[in-house]
C-alpha positions as CSV (number, residue, x, y, z in Angstrom):
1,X,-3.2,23.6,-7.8
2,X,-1.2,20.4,-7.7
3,X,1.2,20.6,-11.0
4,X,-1.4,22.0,-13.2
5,X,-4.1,19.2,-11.8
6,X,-6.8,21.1,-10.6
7,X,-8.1,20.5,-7.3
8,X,-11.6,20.4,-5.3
9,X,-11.6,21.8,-2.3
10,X,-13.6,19.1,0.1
11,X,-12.6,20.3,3.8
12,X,-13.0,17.4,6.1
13,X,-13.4,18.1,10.2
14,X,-11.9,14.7,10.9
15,X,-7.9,15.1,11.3
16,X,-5.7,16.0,14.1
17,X,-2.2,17.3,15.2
18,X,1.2,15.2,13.3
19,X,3.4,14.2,15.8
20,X,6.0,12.6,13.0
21,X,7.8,14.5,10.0
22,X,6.0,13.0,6.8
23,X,8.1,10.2,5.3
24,X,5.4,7.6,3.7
25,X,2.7,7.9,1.6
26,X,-0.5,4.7,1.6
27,X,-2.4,4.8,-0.9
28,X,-6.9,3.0,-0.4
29,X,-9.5,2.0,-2.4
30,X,-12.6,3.5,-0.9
31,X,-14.4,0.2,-1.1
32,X,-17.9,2.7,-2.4
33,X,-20.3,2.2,-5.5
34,X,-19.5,6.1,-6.1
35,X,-17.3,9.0,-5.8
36,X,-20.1,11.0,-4.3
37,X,-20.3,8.2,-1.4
38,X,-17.0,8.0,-0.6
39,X,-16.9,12.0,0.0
40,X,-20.4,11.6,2.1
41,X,-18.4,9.5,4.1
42,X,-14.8,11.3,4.6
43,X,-16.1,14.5,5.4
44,X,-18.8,13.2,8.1
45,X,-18.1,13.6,11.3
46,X,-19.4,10.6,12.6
47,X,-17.7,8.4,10.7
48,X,-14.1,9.2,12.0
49,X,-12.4,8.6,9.1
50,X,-10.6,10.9,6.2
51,X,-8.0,11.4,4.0
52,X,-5.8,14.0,2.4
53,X,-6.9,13.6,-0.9
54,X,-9.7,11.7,-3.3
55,X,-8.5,11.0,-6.8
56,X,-12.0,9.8,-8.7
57,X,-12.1,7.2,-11.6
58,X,-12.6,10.5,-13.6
59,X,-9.8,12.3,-12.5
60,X,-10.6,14.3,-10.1
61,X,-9.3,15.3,-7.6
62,X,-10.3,16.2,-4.0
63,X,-8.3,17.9,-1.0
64,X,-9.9,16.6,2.3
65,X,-7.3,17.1,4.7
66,X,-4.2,19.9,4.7
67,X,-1.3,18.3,4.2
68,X,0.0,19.9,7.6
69,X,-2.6,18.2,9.8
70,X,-2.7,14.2,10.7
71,X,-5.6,12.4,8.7
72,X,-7.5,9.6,10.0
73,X,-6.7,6.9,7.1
74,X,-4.4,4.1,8.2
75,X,-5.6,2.9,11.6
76,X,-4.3,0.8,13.1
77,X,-0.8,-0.1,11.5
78,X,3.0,-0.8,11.3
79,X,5.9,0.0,8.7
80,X,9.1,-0.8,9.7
81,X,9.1,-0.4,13.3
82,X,6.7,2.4,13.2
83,X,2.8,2.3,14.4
84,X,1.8,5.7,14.2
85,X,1.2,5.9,10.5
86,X,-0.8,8.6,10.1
87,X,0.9,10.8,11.8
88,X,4.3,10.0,9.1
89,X,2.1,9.9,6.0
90,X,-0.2,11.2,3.6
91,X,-3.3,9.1,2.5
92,X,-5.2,9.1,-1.0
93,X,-8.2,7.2,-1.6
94,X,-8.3,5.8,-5.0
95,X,-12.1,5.2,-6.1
96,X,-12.8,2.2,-6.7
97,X,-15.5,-0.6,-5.6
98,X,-12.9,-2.7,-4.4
99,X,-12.9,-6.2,-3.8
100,X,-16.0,-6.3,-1.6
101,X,-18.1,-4.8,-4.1
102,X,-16.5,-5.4,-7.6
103,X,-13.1,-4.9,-7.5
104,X,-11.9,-3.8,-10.9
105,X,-8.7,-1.8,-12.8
106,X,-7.9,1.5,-12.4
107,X,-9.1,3.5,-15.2
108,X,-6.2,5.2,-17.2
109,X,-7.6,8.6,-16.0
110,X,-7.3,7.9,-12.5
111,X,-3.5,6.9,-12.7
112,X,-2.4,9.6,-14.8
113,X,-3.7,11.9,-12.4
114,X,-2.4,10.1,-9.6
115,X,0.7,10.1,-10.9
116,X,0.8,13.9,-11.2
117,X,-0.2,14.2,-7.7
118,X,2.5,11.4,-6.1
119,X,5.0,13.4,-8.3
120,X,4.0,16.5,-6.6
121,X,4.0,14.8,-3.1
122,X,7.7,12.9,-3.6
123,X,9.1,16.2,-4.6
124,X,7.7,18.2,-1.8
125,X,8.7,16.2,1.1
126,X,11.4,13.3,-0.7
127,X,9.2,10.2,0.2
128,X,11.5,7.5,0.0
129,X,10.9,5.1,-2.7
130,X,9.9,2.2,-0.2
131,X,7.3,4.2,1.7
132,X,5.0,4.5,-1.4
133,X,2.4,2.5,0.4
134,X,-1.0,0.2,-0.2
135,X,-2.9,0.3,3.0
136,X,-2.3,-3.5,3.1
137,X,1.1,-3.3,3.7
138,X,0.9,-1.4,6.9
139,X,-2.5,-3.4,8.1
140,X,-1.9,-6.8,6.4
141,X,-4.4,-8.5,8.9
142,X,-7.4,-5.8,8.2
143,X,-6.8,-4.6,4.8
144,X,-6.7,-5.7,1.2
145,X,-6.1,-2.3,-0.7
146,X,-5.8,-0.9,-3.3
147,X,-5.3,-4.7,-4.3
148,X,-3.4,-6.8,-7.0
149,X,-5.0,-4.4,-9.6
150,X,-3.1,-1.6,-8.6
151,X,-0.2,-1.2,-11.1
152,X,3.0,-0.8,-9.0
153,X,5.1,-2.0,-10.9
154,X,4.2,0.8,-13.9
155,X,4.3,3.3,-11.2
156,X,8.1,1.9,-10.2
157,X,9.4,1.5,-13.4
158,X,8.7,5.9,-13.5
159,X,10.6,6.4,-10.1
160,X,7.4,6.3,-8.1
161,X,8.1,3.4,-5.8
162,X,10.1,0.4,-5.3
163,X,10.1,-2.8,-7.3
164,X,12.1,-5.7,-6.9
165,X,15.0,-6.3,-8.5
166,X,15.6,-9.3,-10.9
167,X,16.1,-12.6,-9.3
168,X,16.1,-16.0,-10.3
169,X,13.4,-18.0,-8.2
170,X,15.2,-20.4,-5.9
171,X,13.6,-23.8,-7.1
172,X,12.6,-24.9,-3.6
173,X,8.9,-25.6,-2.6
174,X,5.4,-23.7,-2.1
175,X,4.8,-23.9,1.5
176,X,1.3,-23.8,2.2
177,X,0.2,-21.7,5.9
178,X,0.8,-24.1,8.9
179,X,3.8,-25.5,7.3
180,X,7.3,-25.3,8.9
181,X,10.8,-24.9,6.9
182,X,13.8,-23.4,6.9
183,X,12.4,-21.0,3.8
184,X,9.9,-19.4,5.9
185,X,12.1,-18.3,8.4
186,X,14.7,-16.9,6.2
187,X,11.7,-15.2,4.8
188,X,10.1,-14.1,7.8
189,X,13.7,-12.3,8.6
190,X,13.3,-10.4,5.1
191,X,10.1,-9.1,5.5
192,X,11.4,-7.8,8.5
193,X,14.3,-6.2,7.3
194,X,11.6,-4.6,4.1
195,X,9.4,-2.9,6.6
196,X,6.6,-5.9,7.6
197,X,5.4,-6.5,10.6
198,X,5.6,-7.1,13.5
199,X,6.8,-10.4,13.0
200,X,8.2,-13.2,14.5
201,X,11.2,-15.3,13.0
202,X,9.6,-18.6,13.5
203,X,10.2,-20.9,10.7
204,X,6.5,-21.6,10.5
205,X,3.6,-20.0,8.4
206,X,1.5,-18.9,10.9
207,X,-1.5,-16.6,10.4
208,X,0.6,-13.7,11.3
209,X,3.2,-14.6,8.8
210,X,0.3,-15.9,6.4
211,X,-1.3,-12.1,6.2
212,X,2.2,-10.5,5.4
213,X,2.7,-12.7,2.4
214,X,-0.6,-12.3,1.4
215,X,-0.2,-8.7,1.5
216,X,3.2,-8.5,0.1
217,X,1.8,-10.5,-2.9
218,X,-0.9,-7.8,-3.6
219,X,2.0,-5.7,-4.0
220,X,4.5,-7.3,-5.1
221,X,3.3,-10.4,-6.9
222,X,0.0,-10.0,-8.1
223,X,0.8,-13.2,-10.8
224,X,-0.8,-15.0,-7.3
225,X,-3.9,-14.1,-7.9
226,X,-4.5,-14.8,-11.2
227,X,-4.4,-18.6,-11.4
228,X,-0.3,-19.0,-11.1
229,X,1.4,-21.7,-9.0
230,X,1.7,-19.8,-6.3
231,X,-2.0,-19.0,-4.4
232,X,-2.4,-16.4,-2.1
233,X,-0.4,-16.6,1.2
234,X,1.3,-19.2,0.4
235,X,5.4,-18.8,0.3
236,X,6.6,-20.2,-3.6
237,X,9.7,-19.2,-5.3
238,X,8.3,-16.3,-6.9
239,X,7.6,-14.7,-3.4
240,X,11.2,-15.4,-2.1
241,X,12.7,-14.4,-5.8
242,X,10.4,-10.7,-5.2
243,X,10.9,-10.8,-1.7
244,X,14.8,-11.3,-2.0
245,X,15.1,-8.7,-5.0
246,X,13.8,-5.5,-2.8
247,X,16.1,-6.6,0.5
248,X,19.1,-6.6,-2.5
249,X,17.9,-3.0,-3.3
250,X,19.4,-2.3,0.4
251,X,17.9,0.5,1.9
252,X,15.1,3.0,0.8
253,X,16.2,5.3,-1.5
254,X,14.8,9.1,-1.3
């Protein structure tokens, strides 16, 4: 039992030894039609994937991996000078079609249960509030989930999570990727500091620099991909105003 949820017990073979204390959680989208799928697929042995827990469109919710063991979720990844991710977190898949298929909301259902079960997880091991994780932040380059539909910024505003602090954008341009200014490397130096990377203080918006505002935006400004000003991966005053509110948050708080 996970604070009164009720759990299904789903054992996936697929997980290993930790070799970090837990620290981070990194939340997916299993990118399936179906629940049912995604399980197929987590608890195959072939596939060489997993996670610690399924949470359903329904509600439900499905323990894969024990919490003590290292689940195969994250990949290849980095968060703030880190690299081996799974070994510091614990990953959830979220069903959901994701963008590949259909991407589309959360049901209610889904994130009140979630909720329950990150409540359970931040009190059991004090994740700090910055290491609440989509899967894109620690593989921007490879990953897109759970995507601009995920509702952060509801989860934050109930202590589950970080979201930036007010800030009045700056006025100054949208840099497009390729572009060099002054902006991008002041930027560049904040996601840094955040937890992005690797990444290079450059001044220009390379492709490397291009997926890390792309992926903060899923996070952090999903106004990007709706239509705004501001399109994806490129660097506007909204993204430094976000970007600049969470480094004036100073460090993660547990």
């Amino acid at each position: 039992m996970i604070d009164g949820l009720r759990v299904i017990e789903r054992p996936s073979p697929n997980h290993g030894e930790r070799l970090l204390p837990i620290d981070m959680i990194v939340l997916h989208y299993t990118d399936m039609e179906s629940a049912q799928a995604a399980l197929d697929r987590l608890v195959d042995p072939a596939a060489e994937v997993s996670a610690h827990y399924l949470v359903g469109e329904d509600g439900a919710v499905y323990a894969l991996v024990d919490e003590a063991r290292r689940a195969w979720h994250a990949g290849a990844g980095f968060w703030a000078g880190e690299t081996d991710i799974n070994s510091r977190s614990i990953g959830i898949e979220l069903q959901n079609p994701g963008h590949r298929l259909g991407y589309r909301n959360f049901p209610p259902e889904q994130i009140a249960v979630l909720e329950g079960v990150l409540r359970y997880l931040n009190t059991k091991y004090s994740i700090p509030d910055r290491n609440l994780l989509g899967h894109s932040d620690v593989a921007p380059a490879r990953k897109q989930d759970p995507g601009e539909r995920f509702p952060w910024q509801s989860f934050a505003a109930t202590g589950l999570g970080r979201w930036p602090r007010a800030r009045k954008p700056d006025g100054g341009p949208v840099i497009a990727p390729g572009k060099t200014h002054a902006l991008v490397a002041a930027a560049q130096e904040a996601f840094g500091v955040y937890g992005y990377g690797p990444i290079r203080v450059t001044g220009t918006l390379d492709s490397a620099t291009e997926v890390i505002v792309t992926a903060f935006q899923r996070h952090f400004v999903p106004e990007c991909f709706a239509g705004g000003t501001e399109s994806p991966g490129h660097l506007g005053p909204l993204t430094r105003a976000r970007l600049a509110g969470l480094v004036d948050a100073g460090p993660a708080r547990a």
